[in-house]
N, C-alpha and C positions, 0 to 999 in steps of 0.2 A: 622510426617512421614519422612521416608529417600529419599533423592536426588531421585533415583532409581524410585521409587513410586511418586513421583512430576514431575518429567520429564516426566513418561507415561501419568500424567492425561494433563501435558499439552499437548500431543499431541492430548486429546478428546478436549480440550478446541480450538483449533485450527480447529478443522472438520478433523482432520485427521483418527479418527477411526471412530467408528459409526458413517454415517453419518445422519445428523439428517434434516441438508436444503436441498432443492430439487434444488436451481434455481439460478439464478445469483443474484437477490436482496435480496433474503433471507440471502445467506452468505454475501453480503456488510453490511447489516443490524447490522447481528450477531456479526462480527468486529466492526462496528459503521467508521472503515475509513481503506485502506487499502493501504501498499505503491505501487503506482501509476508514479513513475517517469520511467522508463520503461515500454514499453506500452505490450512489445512481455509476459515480466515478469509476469505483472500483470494478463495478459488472461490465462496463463498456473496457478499462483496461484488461481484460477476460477476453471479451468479445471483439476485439481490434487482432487479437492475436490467434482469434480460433475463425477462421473464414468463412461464412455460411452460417455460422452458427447464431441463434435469436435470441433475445433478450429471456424468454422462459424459457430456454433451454439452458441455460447459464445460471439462471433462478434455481431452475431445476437440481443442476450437477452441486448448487451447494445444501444443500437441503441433505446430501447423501452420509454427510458424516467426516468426510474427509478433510473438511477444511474450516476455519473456521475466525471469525474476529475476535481478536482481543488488544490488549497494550502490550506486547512484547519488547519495546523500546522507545525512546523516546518521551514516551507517557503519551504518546498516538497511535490509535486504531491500525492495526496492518490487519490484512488476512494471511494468516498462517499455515501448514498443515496441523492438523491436529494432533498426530502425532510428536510433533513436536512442542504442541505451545507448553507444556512444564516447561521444559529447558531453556525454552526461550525466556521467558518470562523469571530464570534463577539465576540466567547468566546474564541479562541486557535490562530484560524490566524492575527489576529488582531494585536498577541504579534509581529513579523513582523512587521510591521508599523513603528514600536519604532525608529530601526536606519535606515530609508529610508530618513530622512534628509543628512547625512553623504553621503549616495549612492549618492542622487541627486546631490550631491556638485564636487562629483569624475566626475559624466557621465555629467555635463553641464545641469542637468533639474532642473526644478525649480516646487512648488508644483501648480501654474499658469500652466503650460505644464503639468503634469500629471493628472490637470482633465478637462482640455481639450480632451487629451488621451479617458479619459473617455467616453466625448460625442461625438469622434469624430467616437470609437469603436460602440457605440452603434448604432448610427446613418448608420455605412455601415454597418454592421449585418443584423440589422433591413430590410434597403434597399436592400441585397441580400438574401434575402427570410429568413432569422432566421439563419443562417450560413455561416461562412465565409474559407476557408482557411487559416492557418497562411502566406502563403508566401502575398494572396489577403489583409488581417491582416496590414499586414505593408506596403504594398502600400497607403493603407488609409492611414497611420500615414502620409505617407510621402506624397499624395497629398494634406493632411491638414493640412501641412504646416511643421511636426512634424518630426526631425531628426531621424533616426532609425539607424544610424552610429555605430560602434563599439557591444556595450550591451546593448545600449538604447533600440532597438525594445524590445527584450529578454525580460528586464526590467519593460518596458510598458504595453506586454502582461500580467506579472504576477500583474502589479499592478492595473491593469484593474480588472483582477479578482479577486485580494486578495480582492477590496471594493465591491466584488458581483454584477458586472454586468456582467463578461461575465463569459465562465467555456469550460473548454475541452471538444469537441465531441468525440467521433470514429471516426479513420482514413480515407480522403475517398483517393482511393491509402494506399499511403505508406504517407501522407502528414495529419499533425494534422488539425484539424478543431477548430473552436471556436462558440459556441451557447453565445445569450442571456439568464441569469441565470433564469430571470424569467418567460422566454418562455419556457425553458427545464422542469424547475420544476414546473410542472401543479399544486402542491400540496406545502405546505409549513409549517414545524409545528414549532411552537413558544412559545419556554420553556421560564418560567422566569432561570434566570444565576442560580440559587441553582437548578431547575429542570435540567439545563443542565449537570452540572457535573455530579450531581447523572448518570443520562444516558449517560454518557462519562465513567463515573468509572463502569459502570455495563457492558457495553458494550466492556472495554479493557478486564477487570480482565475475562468474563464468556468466553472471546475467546484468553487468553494468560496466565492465573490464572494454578497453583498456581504462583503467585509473588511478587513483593513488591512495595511499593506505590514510590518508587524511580522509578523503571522501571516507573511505568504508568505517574511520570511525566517528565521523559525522551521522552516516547513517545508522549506525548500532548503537553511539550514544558512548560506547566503552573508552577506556584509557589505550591511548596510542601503543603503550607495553602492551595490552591484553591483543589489540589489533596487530604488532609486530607479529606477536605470537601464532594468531591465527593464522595470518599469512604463509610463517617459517614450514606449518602444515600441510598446506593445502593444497601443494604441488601444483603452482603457476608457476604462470610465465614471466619473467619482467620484458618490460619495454621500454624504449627510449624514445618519449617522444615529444620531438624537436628540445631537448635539452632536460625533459622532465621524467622523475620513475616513474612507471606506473605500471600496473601487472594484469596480467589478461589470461585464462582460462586457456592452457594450448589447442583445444580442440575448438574453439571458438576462433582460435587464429588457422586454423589449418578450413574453418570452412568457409572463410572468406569475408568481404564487407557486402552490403548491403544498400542500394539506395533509393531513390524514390519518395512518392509523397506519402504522410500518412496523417491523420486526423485522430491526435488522440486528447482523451480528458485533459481536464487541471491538473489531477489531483496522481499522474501517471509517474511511476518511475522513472521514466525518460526526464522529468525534471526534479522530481521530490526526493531521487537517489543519489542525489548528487552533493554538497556543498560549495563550490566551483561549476559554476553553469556559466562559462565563458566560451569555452568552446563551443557552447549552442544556441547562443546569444550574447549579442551585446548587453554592456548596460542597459540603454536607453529600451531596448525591448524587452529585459527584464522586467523592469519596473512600469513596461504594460501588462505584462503577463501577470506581476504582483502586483495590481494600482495600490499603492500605501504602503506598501512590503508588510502587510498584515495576516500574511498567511492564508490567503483566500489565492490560490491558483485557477488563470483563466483557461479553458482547452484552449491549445495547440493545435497549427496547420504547422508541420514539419516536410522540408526537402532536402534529401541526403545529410538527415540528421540536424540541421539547421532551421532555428525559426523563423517563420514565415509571416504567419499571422497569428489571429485569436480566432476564437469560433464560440459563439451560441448557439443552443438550440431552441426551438419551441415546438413542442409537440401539439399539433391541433386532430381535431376530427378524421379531417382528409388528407393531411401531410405533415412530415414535419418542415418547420422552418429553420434552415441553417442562415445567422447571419455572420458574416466574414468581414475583422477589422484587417486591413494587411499593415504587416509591420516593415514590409519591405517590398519590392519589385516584383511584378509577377502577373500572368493571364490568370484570373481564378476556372478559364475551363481547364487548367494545368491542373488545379487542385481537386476539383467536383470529382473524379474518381475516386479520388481519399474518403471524399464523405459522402458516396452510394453505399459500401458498406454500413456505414450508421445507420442509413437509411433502413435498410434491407433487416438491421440488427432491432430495430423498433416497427420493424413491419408496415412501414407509410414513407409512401412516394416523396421524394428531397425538393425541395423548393430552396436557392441560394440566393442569398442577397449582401449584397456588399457596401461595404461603410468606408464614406470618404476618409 
């Protein structure tokens, strides 16, 4: 198949055309893990793909238990199902661990102090009802004796959870929370490591597919072997397109491509799933999308899967303010449909404005 025709279906592979989940865990599901280090990002890539649906109502679906943030790869915040994050976190986050000797040496901890950390986390969780605040988070450290100076709190929090004790709540305020992992996740399923891959490789490819097994191990972080592997399971499809492998979810290919405008985050899998984002941008509008290539992704105005623009928001009193850089050729009343859902998902009337 041609670029053209792969890029639309990735957009069904994505939930962006027909949608087929109804609810907040069915689409975490359907990703298998989703980037979660932006909290505001992640609720709108929710709410881009659930139609109608509001900003607390989505607050809402995750509060229920079924899903939840942590580091399962990368050493970056996805939102996972709950039921899965052990596994994630023994087959993918795990690789993380590797140079945390080297960290400890930089910040003055030692692997005596981080699991301490450990019990010291668990223990005030536990004793303030199954959740804690991060700022209440690092008071413990620090009345158990435990430094939280410089990036050591930062540090502690994540290595607390990288070993699956504790995992990101919902905000309460504006201020993160932390759960005990095995209080949150009521449920727990336990693949052997070949069962895991397989559902790691089924799970990127039928919600980023068509692509190539480079990307899916860009995005899990694992060895190209472990990703063959997964693949060899998961009962896809291969594809040829315009001279490159790449494998795509058959029932993804049987329901078609997908196109249109849409208005999603920075921080969305439409680009953060990827390794190769040539297909859906050039350079040069890369590197608007990334200004600095520092890891800070700008939202996206997408048509038939190709970049358009950028987009801010500003939320005021009486409306929000969309403003619109374009990266390329276009009426923006083409796009303003894209971002009345926005609208409608923070409950205030769209005002757009556009940047020379």
């Amino acid at each position: 198949m041609d670029i053209d025709t792969a890029l639309s279906l990735r957009m069904t592979s994505l939930l962006l055309g027909a949608r087929s989940k109804t609810d907040v865990p069915g689409i975490v599901e359907w990703f298998g893990a989703m980037q979660a280090q932006d909290l505001n990002s992640v609720l709108w890539s929710l709410g881009v793909r659930l139609p109608g649906i509001t900003l607390p109502e989505v607050v809402a679906a995750t509060e229920r238990g079924d899903v939840v943030r942590t580091w399962p790869m990368r050493g970056t915040v996805h939102l996972v199902p709950s039921a899965d994050a052990h596994w994630m976190l023994e087959l993918a986050g795990v690789r993380s661990l590797s140079g945390v000797a080297k960290r400890w040496e930089y910040l003055g901890l030692d692997e005596k102090t981080a699991h301490q950390a450990m019990d010291v986390l668990g223990a005030a969780i536990a004793a303030g009802g199954g959740r804690l605040t991060r700022s209440a988070c690092v008071a413990a450290l620090n009345e158990g004796g435990i430094s939280t100076e410089g990036q050591r709190g930062y540090h502690l929090l994540w290595y607390v959870s990288q070993r699956g004790i504790t995992a990101i709540a919902p905000n309460q305020g504006s201020e993160q929370t932390f759960v005990l992992l095995d209080e949150w996740a009521t449920e727990r399923n336990s693949p052997s490591r070949e069962e895991a891959l397989a559902v790691l490789a089924k799970r990127y490819f039928q919600s980023h597919g068509p692509t190539t097994v480079k990307d899916f191990a860009g995005w899990t972080g694992l060895t190209m072997t472990d990703c063959r592997k997964g693949v060899d399971g998961a009962g896809l499809a291969r594809v040829d397109v315009d001279g490159v492998e790449m494998w795509a979810d058959p029932a993804v290919l049987d329901a078609g491509p997908a196109t249109g405008w849409w208005a999603l985050p920075g921080f969305d899998e439409y680009m953060l799933g990827y390794k190769d984002r040539s297909m859906m941008a050039t350079k040069e509008q890369v590197a608007k999308v990334i200004p600095g290539n520092n890891g800070i992704f700008q939202s996206t105005l997408v048509r038939d899967g190709r970049v358009m623009a950028t987009w801010k928001r500003t939320l005021g009193k009486k409306a929000v303010t969309v403003t619109v850089l374009p990266l390329a050729e276009f009426d923006i009343e083409e796009a303003r449909p894209a971002l009345e859902p926005f609208a409608a998902f923070v409950g205030l009337p769209l005002t757009v404005k556009t940047l020379p």
